[in-house]
C-alpha positions in Angstrom: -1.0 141.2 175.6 0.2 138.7 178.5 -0.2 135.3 178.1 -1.5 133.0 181.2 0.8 129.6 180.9 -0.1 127.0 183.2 3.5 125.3 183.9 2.8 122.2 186.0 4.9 119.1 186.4 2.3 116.0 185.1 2.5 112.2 185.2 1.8 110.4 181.7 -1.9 109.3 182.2 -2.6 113.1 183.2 -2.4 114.1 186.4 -0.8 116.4 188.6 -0.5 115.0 192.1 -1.6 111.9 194.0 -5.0 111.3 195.6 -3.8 112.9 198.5 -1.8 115.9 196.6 1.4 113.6 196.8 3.9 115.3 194.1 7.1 113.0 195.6 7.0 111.2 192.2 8.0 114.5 190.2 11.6 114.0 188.9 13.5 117.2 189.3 17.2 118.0 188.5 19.3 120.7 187.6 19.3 120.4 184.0 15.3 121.2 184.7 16.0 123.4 187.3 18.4 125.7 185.0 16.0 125.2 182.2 13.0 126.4 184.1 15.2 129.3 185.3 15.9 130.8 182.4 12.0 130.9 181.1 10.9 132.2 184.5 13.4 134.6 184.6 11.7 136.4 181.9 8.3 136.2 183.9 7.0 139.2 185.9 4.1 137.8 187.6 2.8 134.1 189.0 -0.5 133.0 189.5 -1.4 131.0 192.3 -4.2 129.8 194.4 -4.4 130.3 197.8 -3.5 126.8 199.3 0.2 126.8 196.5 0.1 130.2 196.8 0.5 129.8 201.6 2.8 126.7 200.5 4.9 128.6 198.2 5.0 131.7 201.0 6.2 129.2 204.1 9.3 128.4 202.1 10.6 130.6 199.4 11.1 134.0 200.7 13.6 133.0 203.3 14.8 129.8 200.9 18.4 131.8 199.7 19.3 132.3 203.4 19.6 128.9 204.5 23.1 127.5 205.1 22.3 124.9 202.8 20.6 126.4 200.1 21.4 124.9 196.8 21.8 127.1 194.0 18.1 126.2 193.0 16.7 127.5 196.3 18.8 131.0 195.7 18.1 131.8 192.3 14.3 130.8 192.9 14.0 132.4 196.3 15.8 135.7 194.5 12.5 135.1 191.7 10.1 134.5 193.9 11.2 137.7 195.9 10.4 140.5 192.8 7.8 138.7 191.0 4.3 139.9 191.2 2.3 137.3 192.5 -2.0 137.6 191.5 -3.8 135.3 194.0 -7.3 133.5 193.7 -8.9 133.2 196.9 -12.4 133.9 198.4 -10.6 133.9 202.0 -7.1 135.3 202.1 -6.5 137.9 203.7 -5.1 140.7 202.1 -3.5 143.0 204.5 0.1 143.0 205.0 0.7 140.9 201.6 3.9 142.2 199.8 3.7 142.4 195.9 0.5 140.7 195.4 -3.3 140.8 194.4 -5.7 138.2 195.4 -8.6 138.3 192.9 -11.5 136.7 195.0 -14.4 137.5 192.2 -15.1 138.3 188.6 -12.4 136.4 187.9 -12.7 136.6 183.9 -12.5 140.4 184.2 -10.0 140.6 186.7 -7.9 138.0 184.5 -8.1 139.8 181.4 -7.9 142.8 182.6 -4.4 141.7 184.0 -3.1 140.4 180.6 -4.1 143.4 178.8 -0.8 145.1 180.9 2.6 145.1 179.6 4.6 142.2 180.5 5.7 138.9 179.8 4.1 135.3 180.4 1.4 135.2 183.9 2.8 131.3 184.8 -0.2 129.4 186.7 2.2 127.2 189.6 0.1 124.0 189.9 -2.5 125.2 191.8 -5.2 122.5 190.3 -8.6 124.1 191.4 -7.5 127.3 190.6 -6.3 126.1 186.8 -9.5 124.4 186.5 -11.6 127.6 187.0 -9.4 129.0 184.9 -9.2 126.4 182.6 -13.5 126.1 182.2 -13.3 130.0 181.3 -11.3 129.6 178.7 -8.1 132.1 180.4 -5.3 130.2 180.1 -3.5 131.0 176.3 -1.1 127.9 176.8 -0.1 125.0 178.7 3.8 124.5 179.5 3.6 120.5 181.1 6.7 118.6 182.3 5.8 115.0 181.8 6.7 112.4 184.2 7.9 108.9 183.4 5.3 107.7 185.4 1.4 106.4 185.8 -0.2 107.1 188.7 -3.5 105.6 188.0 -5.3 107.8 190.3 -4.7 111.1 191.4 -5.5 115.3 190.8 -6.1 115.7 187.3 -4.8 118.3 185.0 -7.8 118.6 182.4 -11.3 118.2 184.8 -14.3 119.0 183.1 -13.5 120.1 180.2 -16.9 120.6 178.4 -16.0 122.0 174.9 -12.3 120.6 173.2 -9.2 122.6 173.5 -7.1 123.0 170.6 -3.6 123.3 170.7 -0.4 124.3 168.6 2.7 122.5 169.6 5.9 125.3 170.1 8.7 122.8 171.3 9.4 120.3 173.2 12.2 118.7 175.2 13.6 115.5 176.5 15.7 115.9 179.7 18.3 113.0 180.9 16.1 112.0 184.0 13.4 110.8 181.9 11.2 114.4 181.7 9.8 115.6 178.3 9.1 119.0 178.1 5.3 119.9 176.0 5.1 123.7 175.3 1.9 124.2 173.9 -0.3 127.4 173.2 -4.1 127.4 172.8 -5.3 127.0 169.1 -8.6 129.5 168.9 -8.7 129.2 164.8 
């Protein structure tokens, strides 16, 4: 059975952009990039909703061909390319979509219905309202965060309504020389 990971890039008092869905404050590099790269790479599907899902379309299909692509942009772009991508969205249009599903209802049957396929991890990009639905029907097995040595004070929150606790098993973690500390966590259910 697949696990759903949401893999999101977080500040230390929890959240996961600005006010205004600002994420210049995330401290990238490639020691994170390679490191990311490697656990992707064993990934055959993303999960996205639809306004990451129309960002991540405008730039990475055509991000290896760029004169200046860095060797992020090309391996990612190369990813991006042959990974299934499962969509939640009430008003995407579906037609011409290459190697992707948008799920626009039962979303708890459609979800679990996905994991029950062979494959690896389903990683949920960012994608905060979509993670929150998610998150409130108790889908997501796991939570991969990259914490930020920063505190916004104000921003999109990771955890939003949580109603009942969430238990969770730490797996690993790692520090990263630009400040970043890697949680890998999976839900606890016993």
């Amino acid at each position: 059975m697949q696990k759903l990971i949401s893999f999101v890039h977080i500040s230390l008092d929890g959240f996961i952009a600005g006010p205004n869905g600002e994420m210049d404050w995330i401290k990238v590099d490639q020691e994170i990039f390679d490191h990311v790269g490697e656990r992707i790479s064993k990934s055959n599907a993303a999960l996205y909703g639809r306004v990451t899902y129309q960002m991540m379309e405008s730039y990475w299909p055509t991000a290896a061909d760029q004169p200046n692509a860095s060797k992020h942009d090309i391996e990612h772009s190369q990813w991006y390319s042959k990974v299934h991508k499962i969509v939640l969205s009430k008003t995407l249009e579906t037609s011409g979509l290459h190697n992707t599903t948008v799920i626009s209802d039962h979303l708890a049957d459609s979800i679990n219905a996905i994991k029950q396929q062979e494959g690896e991890d389903i990683l949920i990009f960012g994608s905060p309202s979509a993670t929150h639905s998610l998150m409130q029907q108790g889908l997501i097995d796991g939570y991969w965060l990259f914490v930020n040595p920063i505190v916004l004070g104000q921003g999109i929150p990771l955890f939003a309504n949580v109603e009942d606790p969430i238990k969770l098993k730490l797996l690993s973690t790692q520090s990263f020389t630009c400040g970043v500390t890697e949680l890998n966590y999976i839900v606890n259910n016993q």
